[in-house]
C-alpha positions, 0 to 999 in steps of 0.5 A, spaced: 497 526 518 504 527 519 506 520 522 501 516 518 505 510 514 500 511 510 501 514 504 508 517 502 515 514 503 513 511 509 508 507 505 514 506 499 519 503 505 513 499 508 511 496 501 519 495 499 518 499 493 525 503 490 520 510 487 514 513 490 511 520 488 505 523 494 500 528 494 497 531 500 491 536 499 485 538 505 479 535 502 474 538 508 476 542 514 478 536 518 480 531 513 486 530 509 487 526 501 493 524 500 495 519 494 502 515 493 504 512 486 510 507 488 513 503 482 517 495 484 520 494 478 524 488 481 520 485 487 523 482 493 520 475 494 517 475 501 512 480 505 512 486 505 512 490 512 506 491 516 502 498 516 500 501 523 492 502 524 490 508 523 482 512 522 482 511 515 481 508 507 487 504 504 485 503 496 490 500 491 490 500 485 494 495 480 496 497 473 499 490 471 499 483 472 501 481 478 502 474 479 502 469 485 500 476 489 498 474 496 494 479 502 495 478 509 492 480 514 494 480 522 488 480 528 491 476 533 495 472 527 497 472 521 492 469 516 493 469 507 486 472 506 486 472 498 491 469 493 493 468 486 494 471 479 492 480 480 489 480 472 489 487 468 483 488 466 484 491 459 
């Protein structure tokens, strides 16, 4: 895991995001857990940078009204699979 862009700074950077917390923990004998909190409380307009593929579950979880988000997904091209208003649920 220590190349991954998956969790830690690396993902920070890769989202764009200024503050960012992490950690790593051995779930199995064989398998690594690791959780990353970022925080953007002034978003660049535009895309965020794109994130190597790896073997493995990239869960987010949005704890605010995210307005106009979009997710983009490349696969021999660059396609919006989902767009529009990311709603807290209270």
């Amino acid at each position: 895991m220590a190349t991954s862009e998956g969790y830690g700074q690396r993902l920070a950077e890769r989202l764009r995001a200024e503050q960012t917390q992490a950690i790593v923990t051995r779930v199995l004998r064989t398998a690594d857990m690791a959780v990353t909190e970022t925080r953007c409380d002034d978003p660049v307009p535009g895309l965020s940078h794109s994130i190597q593929r790896e073997d493995a579950y990239l869960v987010a979880l949005t704890l605010r009204d995210f307005p106009n988000r979009q997710y983009w997904k490349t696969d021999g091209k660059c396609r919006c699979v989902t767009c529009g208003l990311v709603r807290l649920m209270t």
